[in-house]
Every structure is written in structure tokens, then in C-alpha cells.
N, C-alpha and C positions, 0 to 999 in steps of 0.2 A: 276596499272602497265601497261607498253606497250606490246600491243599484235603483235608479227609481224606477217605482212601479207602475201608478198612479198619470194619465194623463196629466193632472193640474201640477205634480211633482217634475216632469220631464218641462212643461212651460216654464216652471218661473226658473229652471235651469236655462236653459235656452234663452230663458229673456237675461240671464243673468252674464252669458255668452256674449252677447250681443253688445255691449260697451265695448267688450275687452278685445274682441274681435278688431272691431272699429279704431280702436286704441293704437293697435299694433299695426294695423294698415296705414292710419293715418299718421303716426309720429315717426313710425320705424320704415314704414312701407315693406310690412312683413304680411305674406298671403295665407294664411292658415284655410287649408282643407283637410278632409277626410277622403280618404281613399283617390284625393284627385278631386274629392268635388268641394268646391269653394263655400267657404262660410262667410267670406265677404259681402256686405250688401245683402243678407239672406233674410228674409221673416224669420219669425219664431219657428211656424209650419215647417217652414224648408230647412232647418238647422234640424228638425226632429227629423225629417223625410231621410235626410242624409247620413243620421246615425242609424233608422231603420236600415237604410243600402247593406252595411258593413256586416249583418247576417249572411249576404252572398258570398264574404270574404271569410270571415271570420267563424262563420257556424251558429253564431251568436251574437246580437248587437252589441254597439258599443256602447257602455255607458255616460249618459251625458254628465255624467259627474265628475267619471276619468278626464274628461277633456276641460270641463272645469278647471280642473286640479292642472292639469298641464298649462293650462291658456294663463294661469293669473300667476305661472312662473314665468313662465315665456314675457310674461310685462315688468320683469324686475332682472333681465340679464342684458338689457341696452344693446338689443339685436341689431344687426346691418342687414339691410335688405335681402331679403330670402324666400322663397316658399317652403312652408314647413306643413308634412302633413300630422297632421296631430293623432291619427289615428296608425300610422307607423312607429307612432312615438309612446304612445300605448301598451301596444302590442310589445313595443320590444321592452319597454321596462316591465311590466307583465311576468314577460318570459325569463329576464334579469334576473329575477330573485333581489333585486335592490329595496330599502325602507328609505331611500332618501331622492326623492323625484330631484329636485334642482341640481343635486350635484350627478345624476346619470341626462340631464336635459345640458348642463354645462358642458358635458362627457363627448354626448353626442351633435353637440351643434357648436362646438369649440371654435370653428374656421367664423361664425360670425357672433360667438360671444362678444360685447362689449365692444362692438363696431359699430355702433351705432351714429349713421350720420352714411356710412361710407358704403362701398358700393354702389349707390342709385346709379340708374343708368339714363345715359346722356339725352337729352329730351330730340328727339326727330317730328320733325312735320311732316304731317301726310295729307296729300290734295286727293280727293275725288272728281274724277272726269267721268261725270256721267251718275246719273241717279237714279235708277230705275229701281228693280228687285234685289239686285244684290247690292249696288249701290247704297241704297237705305238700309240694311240689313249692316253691314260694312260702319255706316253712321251709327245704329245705334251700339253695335259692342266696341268700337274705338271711344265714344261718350262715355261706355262704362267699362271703363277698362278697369277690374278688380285686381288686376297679378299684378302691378305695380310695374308694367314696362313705360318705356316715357314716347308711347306713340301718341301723338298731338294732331287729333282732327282738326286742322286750318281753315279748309275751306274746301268750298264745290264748282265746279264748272262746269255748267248746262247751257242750253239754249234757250233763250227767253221765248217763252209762248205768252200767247195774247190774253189780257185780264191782269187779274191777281195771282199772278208767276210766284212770288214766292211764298203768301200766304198758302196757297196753293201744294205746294210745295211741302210746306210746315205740317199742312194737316196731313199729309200723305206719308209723313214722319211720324206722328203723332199717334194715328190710328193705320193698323193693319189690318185685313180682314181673314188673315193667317194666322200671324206672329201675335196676335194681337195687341190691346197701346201701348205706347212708350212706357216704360218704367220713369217718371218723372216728371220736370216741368219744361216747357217749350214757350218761349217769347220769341216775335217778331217784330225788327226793325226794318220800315219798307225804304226810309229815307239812308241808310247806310249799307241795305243789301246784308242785313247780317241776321244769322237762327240763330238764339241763344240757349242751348239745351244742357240740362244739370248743371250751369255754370260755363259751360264751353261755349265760346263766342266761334260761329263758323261762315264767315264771308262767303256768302254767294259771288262768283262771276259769270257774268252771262257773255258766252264768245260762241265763235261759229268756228273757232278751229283754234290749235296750240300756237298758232303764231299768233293769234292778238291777244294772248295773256302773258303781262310779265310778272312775274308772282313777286317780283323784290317791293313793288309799290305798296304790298300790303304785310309787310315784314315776313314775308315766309323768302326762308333761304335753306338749301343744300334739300330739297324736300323731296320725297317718294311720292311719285304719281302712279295712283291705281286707275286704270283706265277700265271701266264696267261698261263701255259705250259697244266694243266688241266692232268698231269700225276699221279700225286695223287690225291685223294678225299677224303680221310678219315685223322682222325688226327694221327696215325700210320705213312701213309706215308711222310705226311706234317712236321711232326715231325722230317724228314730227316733235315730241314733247321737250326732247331732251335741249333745243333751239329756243324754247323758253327760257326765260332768266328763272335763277330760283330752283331749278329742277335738279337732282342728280340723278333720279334712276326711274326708271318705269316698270311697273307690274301690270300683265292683261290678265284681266279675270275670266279667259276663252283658251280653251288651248290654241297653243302658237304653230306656226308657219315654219317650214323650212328650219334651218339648225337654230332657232329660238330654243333656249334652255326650257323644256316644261317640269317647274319644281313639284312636288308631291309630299311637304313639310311630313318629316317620319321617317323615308323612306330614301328621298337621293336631294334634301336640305345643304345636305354637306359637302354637293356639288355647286354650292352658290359663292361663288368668290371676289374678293375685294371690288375687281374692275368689271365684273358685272354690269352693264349699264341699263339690260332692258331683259325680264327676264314673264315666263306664262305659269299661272298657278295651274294650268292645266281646269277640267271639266270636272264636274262637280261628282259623273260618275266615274271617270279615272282617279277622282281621290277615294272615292268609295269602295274600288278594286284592288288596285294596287298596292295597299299595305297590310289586305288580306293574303291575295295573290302573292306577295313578298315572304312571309311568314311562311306560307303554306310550302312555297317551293324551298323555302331552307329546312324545314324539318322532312316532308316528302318526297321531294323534286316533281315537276311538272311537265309532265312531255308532251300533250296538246289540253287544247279545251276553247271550250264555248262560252261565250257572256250573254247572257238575253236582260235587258232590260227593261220592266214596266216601268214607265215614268210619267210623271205626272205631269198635266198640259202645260206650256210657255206660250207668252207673250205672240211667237214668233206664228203660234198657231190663229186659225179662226174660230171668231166666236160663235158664229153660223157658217153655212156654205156660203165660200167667195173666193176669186180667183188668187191663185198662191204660186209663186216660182217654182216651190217644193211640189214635190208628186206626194199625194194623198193629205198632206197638211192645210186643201183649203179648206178640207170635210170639218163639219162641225167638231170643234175640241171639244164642246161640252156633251156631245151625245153618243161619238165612237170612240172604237181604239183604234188607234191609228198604226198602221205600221211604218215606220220610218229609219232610214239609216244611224247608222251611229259610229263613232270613229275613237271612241272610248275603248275597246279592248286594245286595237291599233296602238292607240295611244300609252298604251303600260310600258310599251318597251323603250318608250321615248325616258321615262323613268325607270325603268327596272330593264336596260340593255337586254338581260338574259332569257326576258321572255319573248322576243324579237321572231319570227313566226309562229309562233306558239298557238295563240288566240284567235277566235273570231268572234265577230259581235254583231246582234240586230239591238232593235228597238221598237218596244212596243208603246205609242202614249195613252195614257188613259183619260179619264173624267175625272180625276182630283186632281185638287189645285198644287199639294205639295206632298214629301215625301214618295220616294221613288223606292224599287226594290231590286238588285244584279241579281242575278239566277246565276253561278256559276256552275260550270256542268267539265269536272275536270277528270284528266286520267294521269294517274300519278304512277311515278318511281315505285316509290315504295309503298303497302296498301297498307293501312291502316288494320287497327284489330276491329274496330267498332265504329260505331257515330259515333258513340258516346267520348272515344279517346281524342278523336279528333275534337269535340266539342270542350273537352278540360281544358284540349291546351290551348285551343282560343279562348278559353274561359281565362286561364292565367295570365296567356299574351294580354289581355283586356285589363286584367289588374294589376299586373306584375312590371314589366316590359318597358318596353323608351317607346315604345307603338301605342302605351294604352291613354294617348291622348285623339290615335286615328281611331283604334276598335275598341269598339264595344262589345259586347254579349246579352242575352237576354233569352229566357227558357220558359216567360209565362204562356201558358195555353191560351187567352185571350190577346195578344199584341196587335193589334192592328192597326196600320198605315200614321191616323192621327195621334198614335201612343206616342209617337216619334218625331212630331212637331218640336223642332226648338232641343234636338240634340245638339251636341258640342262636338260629337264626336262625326270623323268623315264617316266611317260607316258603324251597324251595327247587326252583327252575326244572328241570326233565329236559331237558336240551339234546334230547338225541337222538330225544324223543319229539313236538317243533313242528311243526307241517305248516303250509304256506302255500304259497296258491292264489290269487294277486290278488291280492284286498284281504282275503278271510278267511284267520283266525290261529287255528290249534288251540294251545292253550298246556298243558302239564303240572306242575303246582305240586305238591313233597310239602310237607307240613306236620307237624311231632307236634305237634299239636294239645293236650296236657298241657304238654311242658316247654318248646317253644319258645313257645307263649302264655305260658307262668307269666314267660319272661324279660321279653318283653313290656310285662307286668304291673311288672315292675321297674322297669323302664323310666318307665315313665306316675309311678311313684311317684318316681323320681329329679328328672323335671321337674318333678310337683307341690311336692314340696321344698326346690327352684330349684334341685339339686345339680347342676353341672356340673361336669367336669373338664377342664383345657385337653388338649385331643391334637394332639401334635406329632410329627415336622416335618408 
């Protein structure tokens, strides 16, 4: 197959991608990635970016020619809904020894050849209670939803503040001073109360609590409430939503209270069951922990340890000195580090039973606004030969694994905090920063702590839903 070499040769490949791509999304509702990363919706830039990736994997990048050649068969076998990575599909005919692509893509994608139409999955509503950080974060990956699940941003319910509430509102949608702006376009209708973003029509309600919303009046029925207000935590309070019409189940985006289910999508998903009514995605650094911590105690077992967390300032902090309920949180967030409590190690065993006194955790907050870092400090079963061993096999776990949508890896010498803006993933591993000494494991986790929780958060909601999409080969 042709290797291009030439910048302008890999562009008009990639522009050449880019129907086909779109083609198979939109008629078949087939998700083509490489290595896990989506070509949906992607620039030209980003379709090259993503075949540069596959030298981590592969030793060598992948050809955007090879994936050419797969994608404009892939548009002529009338697929049924799927995620296909295009770059497993590669590799393996590659290795095949085969001269005849369609019939080893027939070979290996048989279950949804010529199914086309069927499996979509069933379309679920989902409300937002409360808008804030992750809230909006939550709005914009449900608006661009690429994997073809049928989650349906409905609407929002906030509390109306004085002025221009929802224009208001829009722009704070619109423009991030993190995330930065919307991928898209944004209309407001002030006279109907509705945002209309990429096409998604999303009714605002303005209530002061779940009893004066009935959602049936605005056609939303049997619908998942994400609750990002973080005013309840227990299932008592939560249980406020479920007294709404329209509602079947609730999600907190805080870890929960008492025997509230805390889900950790990865790691204990598979504990979310049909009658389920009210269920906690857990903290944004228990997702970060937890599906490392998981891995790590099934290949070396873990007999105690320490979590330190640097994390980046919230809301909850001040922006100068000013009186605060919290001890040391009224100090200036933007000038110190703060030391503060943290219930995030606590919290893994809520998800991972097994590490149930195991752990302990502080929290340090710093002066950036996002991405946070777990300092794991562990003493293991069994010792490792090296960093370097330990670092392969979260290398693999990352590309290999039913985990490598929670971890990531990354071994460049320059990485720093804002490299990590706008991962997808709950955490991601510092190769080069692992120290082992025997049986003890320093471990380095970044995490953004906003967007890769909010995907998280998606996640938990895709299960609650039962959405699955077959991923092949």
C-alpha cells in the first residue's frame, strides 16, 4: 500500500477521509476510530494527529492510505450500527497475509455486515439539574455526541437569576475560559426558554426545587436526571427528583451518601442494575484512582498506600480572603496551596470493595484552574522488576484493555498540567515520573478533573440506559 510522505499528500488523504467518515456516521451510525480515538467530526489536523498517535502503538505510524482503503469498503457492506477501529483492522489484515481487503473486513465484521438499519439504540432523554462546571461540560459532549449512543440532551433546570438568565446562560455555554468555545453554533429563544445548540433544541426550566417540575409538559418522558447541583447526596434527598413526572432515574455527579451505589464506569459499571433508581458517578479524583488502583492490585496486589492529591482550585474555594465554613479554604485560591481534606481514597472501596482499609488520602489545592495530579505512594504484594515493567503494562492496559477508555499513558519529558486539558480519559499515567524500590510504587496520575470526569459521567449514563454499542474487530 502507498505510504505518504509529503505533508500536502497525508492532507488531501485526510480530506479525502472526511466524507467517508461522515458517510458511515451518518447513514449507518458507524463510529470509526483509530486506536480508540474518534475520527468523527475531526479536522483534517486531527485525522493526521491521530495517525501520528499509532507510532506509540504500532512502532510506526499508520498509513492514511491503509485507512483509506478500509473506510471506502466499509461504505459498500450496509453496516448496522457499530464502532469499528480502523486501525485494529489494519493491523490485522497486515499481519493476515490476505490480497483481498473486503472479503477479510466481511470476515471480520460478519455480526454487522449487511445490517444495516438495525441495532440503533433506543433514543433516552436526559435532563440537567443544575449548570454550573460540569454541568456545561456534560451540555457540550451530550450536543456532540460522535459514538452514535441515542442519549438526548432535553433540557436544564436552574434557578432563574436576575437580568438576562438565559442569554446569560448561552454565553457561558458558548465561550469557556478553560475548555475553550463551543465547537459550533448557539441560538437563543428568550420567548420559549429554549438554547438551540448544533441543532439540539434544549428547554430551559427555571424551578427552585424537583417538585415544581413536571417534565411530561414538555415531552420528555421516562428521562435520566443528572443532578450537578451537588445539594443532595444521599438517596433520601435525590429521591426528591424521582416525584417528578417524566423522571425514571437519577445520577449525582458528587460522591454519594450512605449505601448510594458510587459507579466508577470501567471498573464496577457492571454493578448497575435494571431497578437501579438513584445512582453517584462518584468524584472526579476516585475516577482518576480507582481503575489504576484496580489494574494495579490484580497484577500486583496491594497491601496499603497513600493518595496525595494536587488539585486544581473550585468554585467552592475564595477568590481572595473571606470567611469559609471549610478550614483553610477561605485563603486566597488564586495565591496559595491549600491544604484540604479529601475522601477520594476512602472512596475506592465504595467501588473496588477490596481495597476497603487499604488507603489514605490528603489534598493539596493549587492555583490552576484545571487538571489535577493523584500521587500514588503504594506497597505492593508482589515487587515489580523495574519502573519500566510496571510502566509497559499500563502502557498496554491504556491501549489494549476494556480500561483503556479510563487510562491513559504518556512518557514525554515535557507534559505539563495544561497538556491535559480536554482529555477523555478519567486519568492518565506519567510514565517517566514511577519510582520503584522493592515492593513500593510511587505512581503519577494527571487527571482534568472537569472534562474527563464529565465523560465519565457519560459513560455511567450510557450503562444506566443499557446503551451499548458492539466494538469491532
Amino acid at each position: 500500500m502507498l505510504v505518504s510522505t509529503t505533508w500536502s499528500d497525508r492532507e488531501a488523504l485526510a480530506e479525502a477521509l472526511v466524507p467517508l467518515v461522515g458517510r458511515l456516521h451518518r447513514e449507518n451510525k458507524v463510529v470509526t476510530t483509530v486506536f480508540g480515538r474518534s475520527l468523527v467530526h475531526k479536522s483534517v489536523t486531527e485525522i493526521i494527529k491521530a495517525h501520528r498517535f499509532t507510532r506509540r502503538i504500532l512502532g510506526e505510524e499508520l498509513p492514511l492510505k491503509d485507512t483509506l482503503d478500509i473506510v471506502e469498503t466499509l461504505t459498500k457492506l450496509k453496516l448496522g450500527t457499530c464502532n469499528i477501529d480502523v486501525a485494529k483492522l489494519a493491523q490485522g489484515y497486515k499481519e493476515s497475509g490476505s490480497n483481498d481487503l473486503e472479503a477479510y473486513l466481511r470476515e471480520q465484521l460478519a455480526s454487522v455486515v449487511d445490517h444495516q438499519g438495525e441495532n440503533e439504540p433506543e433514543s433516552q432523554d436526559v435532563v440537567l439539574y443544575g449548570f454550573g462546571r460540569i454541568g456545561r461540560l456534560l451540555a457540550r459532549i451530550l450536543i456532540n455526541r460522535n459514538d452514535g449512543t441515542g442519549l438526548n440532551l432535553r433540557a436544564v433546570v436552574v434557578r432563574k437569576k436576575p437580568g438576562n438568565d438565559l442569554v446569560k446562560r448561552a454565553s457561558l455555554l458558548r465561550r469557556d475560559s478553560v475548555h475553550g468555545s463551543f465547537d459550533g453554533t448557539i441560538t437563543v429563544d428568550e420567548e420559549k426558554n429554549v438554547i438551540t445548540a448544533n441543532g439540539v433544541d434544549i428547554q430551559f426550566i427555571y424551578a427552585g426545587s424537583p417538585a415544581e417540575v413536571d417534565y411530561t409538559e414538555y415531552g420528555i418522558d421516562n428521562a435520566l436526571v443528572v443532578d450537578n447541583t451537588g445539594a443532595w447526596r444521599d438517596e433520601e434527598g435525590l429521591s426528591q427528583h424521582l416525584q417528578s413526572k417524566g423522571v425514571a432515574k437519577v445520577l449525582l455527579t458528587a460522591p454519594g451518601k450512605g449505601d448510594l451505589k458510587n459507579i466508577v464506569c470501567g471498573v464496577n459499571d457492571k454493578d448497575i442494575l435494571p431497578e437501579d433508581k438513584i445512582l453517584s458517578a462518584a468524584s472526579c479524583t476516585t475516577n482518576a484512582i480507582t481503575p489504576v488502583v484496580k489494574v494495579l492490585n490484580d497484577q500486583y496486589g496491594i497491601k496499603q498506600g497513600h493518595v496525595e492529591t494536587v488539585h486544581s482550585y473550585t468554585n467552592d474555594q475564595n477568590l481572595i480572603d473571606n470567611w469559609h465554613k471549610g478550614d483553610r479554604r477561605g485563603r486566597s485560591a488564586a495565591l496559595n496551596m491549600v491544604i484540604t481534606e479529601t475522601g477520594a481514597a476512602k472512596a475506592v472501596a465504595k467501588a473496588l470493595p477490596e481495597m476497603k482499609g487499604k488507603l489514605t488520602g490528603n489534598a493539596i489545592r493549587v492555583p490552576t484552574p484545571d487538571v489535577s495530579m493523584a500521587i500514588l505512594n503504594l506497597q505492593l504484594d508482589k515487587a515489580p522488576e523495574s519502573a519500566d515493567e510496571v510502566n509497559e503494562f499500563l502502557k498496554d492496559i491504556s491501549m489494549n484493555s476494556a480500561m483503556r477508555k479510563q487510562i491513559d499513558y504518556v512518557d514525554s519529558p515535557d507534559v505539563v498540567s495544561t497538556d491535559l486539558v480536554g482529555s477523555r480519559r478519567a486519568g492518565v499515567v506519567d510514565g517517566l515520573a514511577t519510582i520503584v524500590n522493592n515492593n513500593s510504587l510511587v505512581l503519577y496520575v494527571w487527571y482534568d478533573n472537569e472534562f474527563g470526569y464529565s465523560c465519565q459521567v457519560v459513560r455511567v449514563l450510557a450503562r444506566m440506559a443499557d446503551i451499548a454499542m458492539p466494538q469491532l474487530p
